[in-house]
C-alpha positions in Angstrom: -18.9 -142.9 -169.8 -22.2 -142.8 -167.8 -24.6 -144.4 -169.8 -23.0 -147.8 -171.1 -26.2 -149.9 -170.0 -24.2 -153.1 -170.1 -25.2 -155.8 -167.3 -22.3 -157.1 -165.4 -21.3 -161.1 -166.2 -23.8 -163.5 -166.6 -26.6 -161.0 -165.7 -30.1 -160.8 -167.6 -29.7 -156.7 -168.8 -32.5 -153.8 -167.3 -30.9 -151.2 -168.7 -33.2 -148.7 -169.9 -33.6 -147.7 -174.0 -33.9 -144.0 -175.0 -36.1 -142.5 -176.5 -35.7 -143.0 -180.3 -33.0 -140.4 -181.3 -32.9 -138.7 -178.1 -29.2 -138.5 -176.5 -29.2 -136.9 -173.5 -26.1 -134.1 -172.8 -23.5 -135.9 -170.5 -20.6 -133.9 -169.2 -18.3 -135.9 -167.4 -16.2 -134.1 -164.8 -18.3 -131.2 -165.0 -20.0 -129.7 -162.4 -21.8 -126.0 -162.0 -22.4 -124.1 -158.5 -24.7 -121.3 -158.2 -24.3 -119.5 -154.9 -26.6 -117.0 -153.2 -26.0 -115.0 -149.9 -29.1 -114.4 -148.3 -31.0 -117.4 -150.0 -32.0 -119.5 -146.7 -35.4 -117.9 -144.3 -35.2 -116.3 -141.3 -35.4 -120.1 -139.3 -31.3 -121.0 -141.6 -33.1 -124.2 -142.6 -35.4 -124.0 -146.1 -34.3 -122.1 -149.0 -36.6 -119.0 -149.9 -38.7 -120.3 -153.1 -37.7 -117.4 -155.2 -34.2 -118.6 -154.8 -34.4 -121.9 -155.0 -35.5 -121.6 -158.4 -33.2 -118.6 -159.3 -30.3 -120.3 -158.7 -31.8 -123.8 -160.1 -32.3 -122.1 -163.7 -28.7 -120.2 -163.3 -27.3 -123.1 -162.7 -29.1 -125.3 -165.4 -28.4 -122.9 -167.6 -24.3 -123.1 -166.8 -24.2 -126.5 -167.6 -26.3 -126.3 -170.4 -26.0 -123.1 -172.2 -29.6 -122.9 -172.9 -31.9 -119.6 -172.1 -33.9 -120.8 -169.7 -35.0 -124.0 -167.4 -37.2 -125.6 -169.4 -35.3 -125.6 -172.2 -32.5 -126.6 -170.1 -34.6 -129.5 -169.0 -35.0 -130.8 -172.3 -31.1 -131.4 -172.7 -31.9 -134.3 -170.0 -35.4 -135.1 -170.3 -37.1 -136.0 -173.4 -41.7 -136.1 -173.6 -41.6 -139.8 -173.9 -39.6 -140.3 -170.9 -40.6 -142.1 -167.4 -39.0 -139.9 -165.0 -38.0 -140.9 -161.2 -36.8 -138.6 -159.3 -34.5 -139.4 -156.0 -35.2 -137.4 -153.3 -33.4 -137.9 -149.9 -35.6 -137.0 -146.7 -33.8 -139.6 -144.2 -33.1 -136.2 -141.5 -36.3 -134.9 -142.0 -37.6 -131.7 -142.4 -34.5 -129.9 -140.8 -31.6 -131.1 -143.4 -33.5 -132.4 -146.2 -33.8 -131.8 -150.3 -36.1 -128.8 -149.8 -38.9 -129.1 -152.1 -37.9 -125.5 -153.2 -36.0 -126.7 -155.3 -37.3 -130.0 -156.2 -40.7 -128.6 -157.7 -39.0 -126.0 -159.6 -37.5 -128.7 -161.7 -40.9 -131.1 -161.8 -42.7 -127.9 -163.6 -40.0 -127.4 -165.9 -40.4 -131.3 -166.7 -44.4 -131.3 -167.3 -43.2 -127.7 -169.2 -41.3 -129.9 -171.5 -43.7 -131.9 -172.5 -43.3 -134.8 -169.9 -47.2 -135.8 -169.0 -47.2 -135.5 -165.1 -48.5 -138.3 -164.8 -45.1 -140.1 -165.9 -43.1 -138.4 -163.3 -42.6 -140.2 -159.8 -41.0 -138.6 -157.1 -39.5 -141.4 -154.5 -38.3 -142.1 -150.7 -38.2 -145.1 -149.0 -40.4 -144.4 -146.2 -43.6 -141.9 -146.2 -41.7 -139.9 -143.8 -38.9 -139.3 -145.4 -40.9 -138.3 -148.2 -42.7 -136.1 -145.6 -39.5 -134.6 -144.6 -38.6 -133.0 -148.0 -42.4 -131.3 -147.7 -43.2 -132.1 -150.6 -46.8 -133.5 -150.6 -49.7 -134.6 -152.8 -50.9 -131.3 -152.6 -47.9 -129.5 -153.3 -47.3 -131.3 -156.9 -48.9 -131.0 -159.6 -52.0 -133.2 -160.7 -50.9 -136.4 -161.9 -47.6 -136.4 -160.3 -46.9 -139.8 -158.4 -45.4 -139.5 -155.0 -43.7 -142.9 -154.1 -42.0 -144.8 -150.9 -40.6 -148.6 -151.7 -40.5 -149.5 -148.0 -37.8 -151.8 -149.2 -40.4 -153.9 -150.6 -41.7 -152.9 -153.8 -39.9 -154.5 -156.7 -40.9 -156.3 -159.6 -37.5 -157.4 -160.8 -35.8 -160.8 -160.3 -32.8 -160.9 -157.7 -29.9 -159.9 -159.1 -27.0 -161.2 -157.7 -23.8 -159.2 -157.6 -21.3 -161.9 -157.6 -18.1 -159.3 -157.0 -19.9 -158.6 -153.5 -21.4 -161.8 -153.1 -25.1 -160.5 -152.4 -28.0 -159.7 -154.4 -30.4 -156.9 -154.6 -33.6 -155.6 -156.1 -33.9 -151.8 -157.0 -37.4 -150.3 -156.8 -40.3 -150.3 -159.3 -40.0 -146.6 -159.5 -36.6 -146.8 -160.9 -37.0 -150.2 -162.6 -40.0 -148.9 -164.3 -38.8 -145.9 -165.3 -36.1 -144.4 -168.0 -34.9 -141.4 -166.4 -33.5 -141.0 -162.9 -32.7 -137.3 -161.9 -31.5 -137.4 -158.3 -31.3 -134.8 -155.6 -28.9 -135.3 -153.0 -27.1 -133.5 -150.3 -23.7 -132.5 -148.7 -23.9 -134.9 -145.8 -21.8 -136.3 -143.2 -22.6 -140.0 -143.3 -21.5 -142.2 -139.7 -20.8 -145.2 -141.6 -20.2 -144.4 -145.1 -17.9 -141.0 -144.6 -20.4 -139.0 -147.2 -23.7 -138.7 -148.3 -24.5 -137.0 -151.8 -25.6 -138.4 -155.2 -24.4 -141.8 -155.2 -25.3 -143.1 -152.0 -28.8 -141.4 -152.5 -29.3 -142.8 -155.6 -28.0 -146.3 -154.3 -29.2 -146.8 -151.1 -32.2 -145.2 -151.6 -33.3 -147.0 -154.5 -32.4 -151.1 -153.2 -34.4 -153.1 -151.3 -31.7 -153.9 -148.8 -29.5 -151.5 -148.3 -28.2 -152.9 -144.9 -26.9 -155.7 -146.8 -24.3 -153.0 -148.2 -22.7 -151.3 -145.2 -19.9 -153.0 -144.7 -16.6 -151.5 -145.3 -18.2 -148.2 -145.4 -19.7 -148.4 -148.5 -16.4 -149.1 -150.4 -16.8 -150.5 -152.5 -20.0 -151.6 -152.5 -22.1 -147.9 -153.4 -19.5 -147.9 -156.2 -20.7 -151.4 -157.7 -24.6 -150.5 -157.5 -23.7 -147.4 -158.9 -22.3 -149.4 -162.0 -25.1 -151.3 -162.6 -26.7 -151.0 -165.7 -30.1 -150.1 -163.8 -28.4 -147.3 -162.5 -26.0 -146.1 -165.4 -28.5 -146.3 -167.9 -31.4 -144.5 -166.9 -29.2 -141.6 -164.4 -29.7 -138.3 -166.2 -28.7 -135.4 -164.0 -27.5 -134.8 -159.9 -28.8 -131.8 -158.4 -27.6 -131.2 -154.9 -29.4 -129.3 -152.1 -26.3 -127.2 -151.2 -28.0 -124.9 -149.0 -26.7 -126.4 -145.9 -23.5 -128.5 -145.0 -23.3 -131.0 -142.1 -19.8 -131.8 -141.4 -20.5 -134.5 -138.8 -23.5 -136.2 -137.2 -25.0 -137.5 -140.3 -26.8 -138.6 -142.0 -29.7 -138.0 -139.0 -30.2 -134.2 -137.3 -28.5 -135.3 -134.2 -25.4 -132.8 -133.9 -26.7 -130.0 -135.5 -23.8 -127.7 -134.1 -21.8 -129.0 -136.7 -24.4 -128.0 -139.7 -23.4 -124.5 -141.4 -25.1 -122.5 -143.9 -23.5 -122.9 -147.4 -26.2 -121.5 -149.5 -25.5 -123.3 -152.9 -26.8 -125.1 -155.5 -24.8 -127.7 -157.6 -26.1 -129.9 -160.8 -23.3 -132.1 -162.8 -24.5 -135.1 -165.4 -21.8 -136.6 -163.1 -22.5 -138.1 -160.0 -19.2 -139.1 -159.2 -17.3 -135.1 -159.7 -20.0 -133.9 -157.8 -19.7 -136.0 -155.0 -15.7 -135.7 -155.1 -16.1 -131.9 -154.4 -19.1 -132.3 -151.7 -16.6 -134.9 -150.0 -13.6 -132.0 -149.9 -16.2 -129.5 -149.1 -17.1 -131.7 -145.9 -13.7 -132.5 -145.1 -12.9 -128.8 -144.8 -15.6 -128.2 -142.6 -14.9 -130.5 -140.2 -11.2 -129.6 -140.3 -12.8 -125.7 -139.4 -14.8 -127.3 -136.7 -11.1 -129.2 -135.5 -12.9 -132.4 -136.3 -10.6 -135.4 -137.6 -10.4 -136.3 -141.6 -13.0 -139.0 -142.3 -10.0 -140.7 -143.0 -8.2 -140.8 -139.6 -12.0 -141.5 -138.4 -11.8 -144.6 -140.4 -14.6 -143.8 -142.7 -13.4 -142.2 -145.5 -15.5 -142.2 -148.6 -13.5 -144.2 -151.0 -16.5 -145.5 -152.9 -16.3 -141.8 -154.6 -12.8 -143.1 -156.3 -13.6 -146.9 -156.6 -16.8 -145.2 -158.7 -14.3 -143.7 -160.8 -12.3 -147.1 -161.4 -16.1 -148.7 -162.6 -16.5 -145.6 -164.9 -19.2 -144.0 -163.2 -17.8 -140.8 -163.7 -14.8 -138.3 -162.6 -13.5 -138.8 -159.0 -9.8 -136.7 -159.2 -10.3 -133.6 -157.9 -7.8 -131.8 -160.7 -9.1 -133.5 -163.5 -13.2 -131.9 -162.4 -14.5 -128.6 -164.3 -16.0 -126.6 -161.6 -18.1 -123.6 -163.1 -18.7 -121.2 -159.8 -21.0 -118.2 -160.2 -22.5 -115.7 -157.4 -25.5 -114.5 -158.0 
């Protein structure tokens, strides 16, 4: 279902090839969530390193059933891969994906025979980049740290005739064969929810403004489709350590961010965003907060994705594996 890598009408295809005889594991509607007590610092805003990767390899390992990380790794990633990884630092260093738990999984890459040298971490902006913590000196050598600054690109326009724009995604991705993404569970003031697709989306085109309207729905949905997208997307692993239930996707209201101490990873963008959406909605309806819905910003991209076959948006049709450590 996730990895057609057809281009839509009358467009040139960018989909990505595998390596020869590698398929990477795909699990539609299944997604794993690892949950710690304890797991955040003293300061309840960066994960404790120890942790991070604890509940990273226990979760891996759930969705996998391999021994350990590495070897989970290599279900997803194969040596002769290009790998971009998504990271999402847009709130900065208070509610971003910790590097915690994005190094973790870069080791457990160059571990699995990936040179380090073909792995690119990207953000749009050097700050954003900055807000994850993650730095050239925190990665290891040969690692490429990357910001598009919604002008690097050396693909053709691509026009999306169903929402009558066009687009270019980011030489990282474009250039690439493998996109792992880290996302959030994020309150989003336009588009309802922030979590794997919208990271991966918005954080990868050149114009993202150009896709606001309508909250999102169902434009995230169609970009998500795209073969650029659908062919090289590997695996979502979501900084679950915090929740913001409203106020996002900046650190404005942080009175309405709560501890939630969790990691998720799902080959399905789609189910994992699905249950980060009903997570969200349940913490605003704790803080007495209307439904995105009755705000008029519900997420419905999450279900139009499922309508495009990005994955698993139904709530009772979604595997969700829970384990405490």
């Amino acid at each position: 279902m996730l990895r057609t890598g057809v281009a839509h009408a009358g467009e040139t295809s960018l989909a990505a090839t595998l390596p020869t005889g590698f398929v990477p594991l795909s699990r539609p509607g299944h997604v794993v969530r690892v949950k710690k007590s304890g797991c955040l610092e003293a300061n309840g805003i960066y994960p404790k390193a120890d942790d991070a990767k604890l509940m990273l390899q226990r979760a891996m390992q759930e969705l996998t059933g391999k021994n350990d990380l590495v070897e989970a790794v290599k279900q997803f990633i194969h040596p002769q891969d290009k790998v971009c990884v998504k990271v999402n630092g847009i709130a900065l260093q208070n509610m971003s994906t910790n590097k915690e738990l994005v190094l973790p999984f870069v080791d457990a890459m160059i571990a699995a025979g990936v040179p380090a040298a073909n792995i690119t971490l990207l953000e749009a902006y050097p700050a954003w980049m900055q807000g994850t913590r993650i730095t050239p000196k925190n990665v290891p050598a040969g690692v490429q740290l990357a910001n598009h600054g919604k002008n690097d690109a050396t693909m053709e326009w691509r026009n999306i005739s169903s929402l009558q724009r066009r687009t270019k995604f980011a030489r990282s991705l474009t250039e690439a064969t493998a996109l792992v993404t880290f996302g959030l569970i994020k309150d989003h003031s336009q588009h309802g929810y922030t979590g794997a697709l919208k990271t991966t989306t918005h954080g990868t085109v050149l114009n993202p403004q150009d896709f606001h309207e309508l909250h999102g729905s169902p434009q995230i949905a169609v970009l998500a489709s795209q073969d650029i997208v659908r062919s090289r997307f590997r695996l979502a692993v979501i900084d679950g350590f915090k929740l913001m239930a409203h106020g996002g996707p900046l650190w404005k209201q942080p009175q309405y961010v709560v501890p939630h101490e969790s990691v998720y990873v799902s080959t399905d963008p789609v189910a994992v965003d699905a249950i980060g959406w009903d997570l969200v909605e349940k913490a605003r309806a704790g803080f007495g907060l209307k439904s995105l819905k009755d705000e008029d910003r519900e997420p419905a991209y999450i279900r139009y994705a499922e309508q495009f076959g990005v994955g698993v948006a139904d709530l009772k049709k979604i595997t969700l594996r829970d384990v405490t450590l």
